[in-house]
N, C-alpha and C positions, 0 to 999 in steps of 0.2 A: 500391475498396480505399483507406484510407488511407495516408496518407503520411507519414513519419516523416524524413525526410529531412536531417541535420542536427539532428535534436533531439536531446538528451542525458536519459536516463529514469531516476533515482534509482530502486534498488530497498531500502529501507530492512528490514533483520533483524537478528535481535540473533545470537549465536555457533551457539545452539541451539535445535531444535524449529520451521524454517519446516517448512512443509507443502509437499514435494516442487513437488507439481501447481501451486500455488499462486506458486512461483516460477518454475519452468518454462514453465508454458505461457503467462502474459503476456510473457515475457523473448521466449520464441519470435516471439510476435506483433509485438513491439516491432521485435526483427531483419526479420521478414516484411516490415513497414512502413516499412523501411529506419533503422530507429531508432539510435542505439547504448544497449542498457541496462549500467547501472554498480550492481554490487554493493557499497553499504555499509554496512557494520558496527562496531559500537563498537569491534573489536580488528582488527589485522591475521590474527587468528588463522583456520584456517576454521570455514566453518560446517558446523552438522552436522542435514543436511536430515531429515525421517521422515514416515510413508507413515500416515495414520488417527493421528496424535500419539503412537500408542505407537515403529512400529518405526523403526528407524535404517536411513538408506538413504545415500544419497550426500554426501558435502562436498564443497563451492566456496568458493575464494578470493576472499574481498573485492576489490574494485580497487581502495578507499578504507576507510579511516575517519569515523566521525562527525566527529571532532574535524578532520580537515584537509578534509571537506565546507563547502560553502557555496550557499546554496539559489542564489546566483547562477551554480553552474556547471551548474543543471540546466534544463529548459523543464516539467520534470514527476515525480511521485513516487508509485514502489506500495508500498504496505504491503501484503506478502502475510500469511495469517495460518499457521495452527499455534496453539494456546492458549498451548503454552511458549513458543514465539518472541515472541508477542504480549500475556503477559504482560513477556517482561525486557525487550521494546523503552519498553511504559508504564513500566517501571519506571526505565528510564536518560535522564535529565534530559537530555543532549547528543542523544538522541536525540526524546527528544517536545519539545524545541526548535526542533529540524530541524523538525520536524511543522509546528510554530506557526510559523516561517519560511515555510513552503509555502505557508500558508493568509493570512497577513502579508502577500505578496507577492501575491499573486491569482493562485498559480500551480495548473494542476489535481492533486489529487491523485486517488488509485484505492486502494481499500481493499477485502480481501476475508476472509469469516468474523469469526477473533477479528480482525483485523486495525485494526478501529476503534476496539480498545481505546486507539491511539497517540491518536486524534483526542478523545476521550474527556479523555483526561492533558492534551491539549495547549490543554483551553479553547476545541476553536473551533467547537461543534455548537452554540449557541443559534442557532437560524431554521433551521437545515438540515435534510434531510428525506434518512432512507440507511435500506438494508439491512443485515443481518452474520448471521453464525450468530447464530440465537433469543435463545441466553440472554446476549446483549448489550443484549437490547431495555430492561431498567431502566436498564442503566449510560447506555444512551443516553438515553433518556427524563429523566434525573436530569441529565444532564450539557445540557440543552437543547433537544435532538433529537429529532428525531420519524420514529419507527421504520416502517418499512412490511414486510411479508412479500412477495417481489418478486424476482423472478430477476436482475434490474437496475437498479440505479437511477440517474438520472443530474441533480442540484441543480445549481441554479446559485445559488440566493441566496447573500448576502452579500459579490457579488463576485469570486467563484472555484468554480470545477467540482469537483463532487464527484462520483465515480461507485463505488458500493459493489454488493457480490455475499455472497449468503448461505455459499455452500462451493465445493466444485471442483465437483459434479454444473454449475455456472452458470457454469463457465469459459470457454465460447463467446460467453456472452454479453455477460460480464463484458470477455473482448478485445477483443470486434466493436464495445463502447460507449470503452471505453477508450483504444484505437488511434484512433476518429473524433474523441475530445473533444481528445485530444493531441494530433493533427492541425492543429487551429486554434491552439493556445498559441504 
């Protein structure tokens, strides 16, 4: 099992539409691993989590903000996805800054589904090689990246880990990769 011990794990969402599963059960793994993970979002406000991107299911309170975040207080960063969530996270500059910070720094990130949309906005996919739900494969391809269909994937070029997952069906594999590359950071 990995160890997390002492590390600090950026879970970056915007207010609405993460994908339940997609925050949960990495945050889970993270705690498993002895991690601590940290919920931030652009607002103090909560978020408001949903189950297949249509229905409304549970909200969680931020523990931070984008704006009083700093990639230096973290060892690592997931983008879960949701399409809503992971369009307004692409769309908020303070946050696909953060992105570009993560990847700036050579720190691992974890992206899962729409979730690469943020990596996408943030400039940092030429040479890297990830997964995401399907219909991300242009946006990646266009943005630098080179797409693979793949329950897991785990880059290292450019300097810093990247480890992407296509949906929640690959959320076992997507922790068990995620939790070991964080491990080392």
């Amino acid at each position: 099992m990995s160890d997390l011990t002492d590390k600090k794990i950026a879970f970056l969402t915007s207010q609405i539409g993460v994908e339940k599963a997609e925050l949960e059960s990495p945050w889970q793994a993270v705690l498993a691993a002895g991690g601590t993970p940290v919920l931030v979002a652009p607002e103090a406000a909560a978020v408001q989590s949903m189950v297949g991107d249509v229905d409304k299911d549970a909200t969680f309170d931020p523990d931070t903000t984008v704006a009083e975040s700093s990639v230096e207080d973290f060892d690592a960063l997931v983008i879960p996805g949701g399409t809503v969530n992971a369009d307004h996270v692409r769309a908020d500059a303070d946050s696909v800054a953060l992105v570009k910070q993560f990847a700036d720094a050579g720190k691992p990130v974890a992206a899962i589904c729409h979730g690469p949309w943020a990596l996408v906005e943030a400039g940092v996919l030429p040479g890297k090689t990830l997964t995401s739900y399907p219909s991300l494969r242009t946006d990646i391809a266009n943005a630098g990246g080179t797409w693979v269909d793949e329950t897991v994937f785990h880059c290292t070029e450019n300097g810093w880990d990247l480890v992407t997952s296509r949906n929640p069906d690959d959320l076992d594999a997507f922790n068990a990769t995620l939790t070991a590359v964080f491990s080392k950071a």
